[in-house]
C-alpha positions as CSV (number, residue, x, y, z in Angstrom):
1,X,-22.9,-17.5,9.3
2,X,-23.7,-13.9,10.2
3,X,-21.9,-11.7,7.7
4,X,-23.3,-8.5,9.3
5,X,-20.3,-8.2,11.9
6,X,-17.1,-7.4,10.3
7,X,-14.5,-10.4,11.7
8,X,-11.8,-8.6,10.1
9,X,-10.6,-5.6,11.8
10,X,-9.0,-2.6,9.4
11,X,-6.0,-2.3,11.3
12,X,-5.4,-6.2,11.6
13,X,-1.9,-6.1,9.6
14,X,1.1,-5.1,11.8
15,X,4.7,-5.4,11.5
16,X,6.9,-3.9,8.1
17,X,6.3,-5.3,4.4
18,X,8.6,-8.0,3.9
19,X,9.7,-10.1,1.1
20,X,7.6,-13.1,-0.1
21,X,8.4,-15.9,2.5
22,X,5.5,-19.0,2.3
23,X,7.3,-20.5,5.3
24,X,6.4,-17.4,7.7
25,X,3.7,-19.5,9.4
26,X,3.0,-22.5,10.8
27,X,1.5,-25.0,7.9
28,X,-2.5,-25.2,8.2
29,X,-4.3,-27.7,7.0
30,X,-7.0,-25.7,4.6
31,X,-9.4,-28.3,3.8
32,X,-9.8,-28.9,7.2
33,X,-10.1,-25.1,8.4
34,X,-12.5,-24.3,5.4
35,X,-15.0,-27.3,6.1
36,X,-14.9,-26.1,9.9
37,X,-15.9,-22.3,9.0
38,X,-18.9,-23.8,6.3
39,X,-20.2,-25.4,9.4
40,X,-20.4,-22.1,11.1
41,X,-16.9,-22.2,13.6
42,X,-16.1,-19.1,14.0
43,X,-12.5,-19.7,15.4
44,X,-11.7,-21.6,12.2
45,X,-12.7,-18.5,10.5
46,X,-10.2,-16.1,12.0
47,X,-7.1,-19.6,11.6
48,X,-7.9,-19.1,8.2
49,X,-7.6,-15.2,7.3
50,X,-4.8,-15.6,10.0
51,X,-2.7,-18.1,8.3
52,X,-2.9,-16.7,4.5
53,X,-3.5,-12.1,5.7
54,X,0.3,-11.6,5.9
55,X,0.8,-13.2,2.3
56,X,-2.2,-11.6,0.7
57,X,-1.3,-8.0,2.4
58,X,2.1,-8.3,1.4
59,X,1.1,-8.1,-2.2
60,X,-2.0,-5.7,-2.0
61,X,0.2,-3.6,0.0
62,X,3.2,-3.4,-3.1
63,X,0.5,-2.9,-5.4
64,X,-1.7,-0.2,-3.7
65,X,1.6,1.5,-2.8
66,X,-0.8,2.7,0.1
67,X,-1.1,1.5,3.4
68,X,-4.6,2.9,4.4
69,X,-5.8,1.7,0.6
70,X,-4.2,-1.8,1.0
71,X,-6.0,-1.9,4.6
72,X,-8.9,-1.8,3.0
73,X,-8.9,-3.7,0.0
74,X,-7.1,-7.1,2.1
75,X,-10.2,-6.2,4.7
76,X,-12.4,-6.3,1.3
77,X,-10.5,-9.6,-0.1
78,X,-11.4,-11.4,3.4
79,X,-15.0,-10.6,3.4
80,X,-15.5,-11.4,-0.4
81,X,-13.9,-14.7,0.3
82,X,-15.8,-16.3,3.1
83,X,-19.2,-15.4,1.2
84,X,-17.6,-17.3,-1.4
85,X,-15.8,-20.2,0.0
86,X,-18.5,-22.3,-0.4
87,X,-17.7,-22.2,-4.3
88,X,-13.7,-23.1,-4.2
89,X,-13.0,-26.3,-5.3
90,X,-9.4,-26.8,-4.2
91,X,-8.2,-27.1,-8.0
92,X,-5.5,-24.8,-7.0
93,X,-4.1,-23.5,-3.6
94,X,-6.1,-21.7,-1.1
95,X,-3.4,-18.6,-1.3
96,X,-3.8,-19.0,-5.0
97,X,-7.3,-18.1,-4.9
98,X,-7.0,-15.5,-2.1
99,X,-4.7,-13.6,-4.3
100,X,-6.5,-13.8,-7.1
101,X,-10.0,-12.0,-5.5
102,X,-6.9,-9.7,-4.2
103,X,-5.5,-8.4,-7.4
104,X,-9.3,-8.4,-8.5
105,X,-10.2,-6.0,-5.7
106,X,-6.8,-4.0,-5.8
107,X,-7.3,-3.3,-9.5
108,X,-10.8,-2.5,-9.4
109,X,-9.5,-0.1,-6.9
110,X,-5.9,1.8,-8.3
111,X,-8.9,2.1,-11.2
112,X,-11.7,3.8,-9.6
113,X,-9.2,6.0,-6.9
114,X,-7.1,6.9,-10.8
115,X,-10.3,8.1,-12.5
116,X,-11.5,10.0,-9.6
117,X,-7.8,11.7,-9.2
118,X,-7.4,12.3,-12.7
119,X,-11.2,14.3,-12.8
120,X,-9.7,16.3,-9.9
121,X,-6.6,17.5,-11.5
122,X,-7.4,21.0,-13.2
123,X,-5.4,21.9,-16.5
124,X,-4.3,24.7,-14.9
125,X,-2.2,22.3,-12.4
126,X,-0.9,20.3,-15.3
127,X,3.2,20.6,-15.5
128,X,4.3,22.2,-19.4
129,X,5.3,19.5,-21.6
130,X,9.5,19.3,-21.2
131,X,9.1,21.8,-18.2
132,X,10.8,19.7,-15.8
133,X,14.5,20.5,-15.4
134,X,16.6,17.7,-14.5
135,X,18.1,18.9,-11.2
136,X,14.6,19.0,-10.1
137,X,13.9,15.3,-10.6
138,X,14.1,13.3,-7.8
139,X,16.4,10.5,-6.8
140,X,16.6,7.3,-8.7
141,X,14.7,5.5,-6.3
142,X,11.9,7.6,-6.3
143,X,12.1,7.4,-10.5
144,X,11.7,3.7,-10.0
145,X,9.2,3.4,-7.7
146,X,7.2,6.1,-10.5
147,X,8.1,3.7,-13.4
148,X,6.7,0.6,-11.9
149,X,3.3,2.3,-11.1
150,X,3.0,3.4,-15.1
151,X,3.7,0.5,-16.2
152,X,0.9,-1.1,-17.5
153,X,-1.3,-3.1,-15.4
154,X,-0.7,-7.0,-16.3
155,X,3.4,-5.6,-16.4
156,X,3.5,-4.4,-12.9
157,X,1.2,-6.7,-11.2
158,X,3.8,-9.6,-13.0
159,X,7.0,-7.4,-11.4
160,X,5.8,-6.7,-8.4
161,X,4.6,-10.6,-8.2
162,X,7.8,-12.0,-9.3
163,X,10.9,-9.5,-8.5
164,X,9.5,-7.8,-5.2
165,X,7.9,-10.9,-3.6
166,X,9.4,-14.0,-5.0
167,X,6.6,-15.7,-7.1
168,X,7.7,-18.1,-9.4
169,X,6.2,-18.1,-13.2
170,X,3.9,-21.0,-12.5
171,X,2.1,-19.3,-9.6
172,X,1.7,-16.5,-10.6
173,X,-0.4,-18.1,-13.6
174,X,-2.6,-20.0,-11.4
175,X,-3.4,-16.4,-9.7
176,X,-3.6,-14.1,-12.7
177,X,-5.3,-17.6,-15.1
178,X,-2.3,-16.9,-18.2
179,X,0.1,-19.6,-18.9
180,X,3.7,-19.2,-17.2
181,X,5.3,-18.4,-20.8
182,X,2.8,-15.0,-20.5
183,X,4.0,-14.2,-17.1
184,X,7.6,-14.4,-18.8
185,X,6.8,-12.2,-21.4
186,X,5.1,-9.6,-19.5
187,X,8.3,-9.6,-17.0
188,X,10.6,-9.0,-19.8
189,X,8.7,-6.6,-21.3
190,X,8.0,-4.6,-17.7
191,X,11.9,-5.0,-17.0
192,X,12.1,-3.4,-20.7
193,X,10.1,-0.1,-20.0
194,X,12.0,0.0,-16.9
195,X,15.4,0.3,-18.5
196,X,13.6,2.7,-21.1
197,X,12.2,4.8,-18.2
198,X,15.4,5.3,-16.1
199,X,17.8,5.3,-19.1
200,X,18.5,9.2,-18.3
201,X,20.4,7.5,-14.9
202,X,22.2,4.6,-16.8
203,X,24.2,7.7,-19.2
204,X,25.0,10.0,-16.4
């Protein structure tokens, strides 16, 4: 299959973020779809990315926090896996796989765009330490959307997974390869440093 022309247009995603819904779409049959696009059908090619982009951009998007960024990295996700699709073995769910090479990509990403931010930041630009006054800090929802990008990387990815679009324990250890009880544990312990991180709001 020619790989040269991009099938996958940037600015394919349309329509608001949503919450996690696996019944959007009409049910495909995969196997089917992914034997017709290794024999070179096109059409079966663009079924596919249509039938699983909404679910994969959903998360890339809450994870990016970016739309341009998440644009790119589900355009990135799509390409990666039809040179690939050739090596899945249907031991777990299409989507399952997609979203793995997603948070691959999306990671790899929020990494690189991070280090190249944080060499462009001079120390003069650098707020003092205990500078900020609190009638300066912004709303509460703007604290929490702050808190959930520190978190640490295996605690957001398992928030944003499981409270902001509704997967359950189980699936999101097929896509991240932990065992549910981890995906528990990281969840409790994000929800902790939440709490920790907004516990200025919970006294006043």
């Amino acid at each position: 299959m020619d790989r040269q022309a991009n099938p996958f247009p940037r600015q394919c995603v349309r329509g608001p973020v949503t919450a996690h819904d696996p019944f959007a779409l009409e049910p495909v049959d995969d196997r089917e779809l992914i034997g017709q696009v290794l024999a070179g059908d096109p059409s079966a090619e663009r079924a596919l990315y249509d039938a699983h982009v909404s679910r994969v951009f959903r998360l890339v998007y809450r994870m990016a926090g970016d739309l341009d960024r998440a644009q790119d990295y589900v355009q990135e996700t799509f390409i990666r896996a039809f040179q690939r699709l050739g090596e899945f073995r249907g031991e777990s769910a299409l989507s399952t796989w997609l979203c793995s090479i997603a948070i691959s990509i999306t990671l790899n990403g929020l990494r690189k765009t991070r280090r190249i931010s944080e060499r462009e930041v001079a120390l003069d630009e650098l707020p003092a330490v205990g500078a900020t006054r609190k009638e300066a800090e912004p709303d509460l929802k703007a604290r929490l959307s702050q808190a959930i990008d520190d978190l640490p990387e295996g605690y957001r990815t398992v928030f944003l997974m499981h409270e902001v679009e509704g997967y359950t324990h189980e699936e999101i250890g097929e896509v991240l390869g932990v065992q549910p009880g981890t995906s528990k544990a990281q969840l409790f312990r994000a929800r902790a440093k939440l709490r920790e991180a907004l516990a200025d709001f919970a006294r006043d």
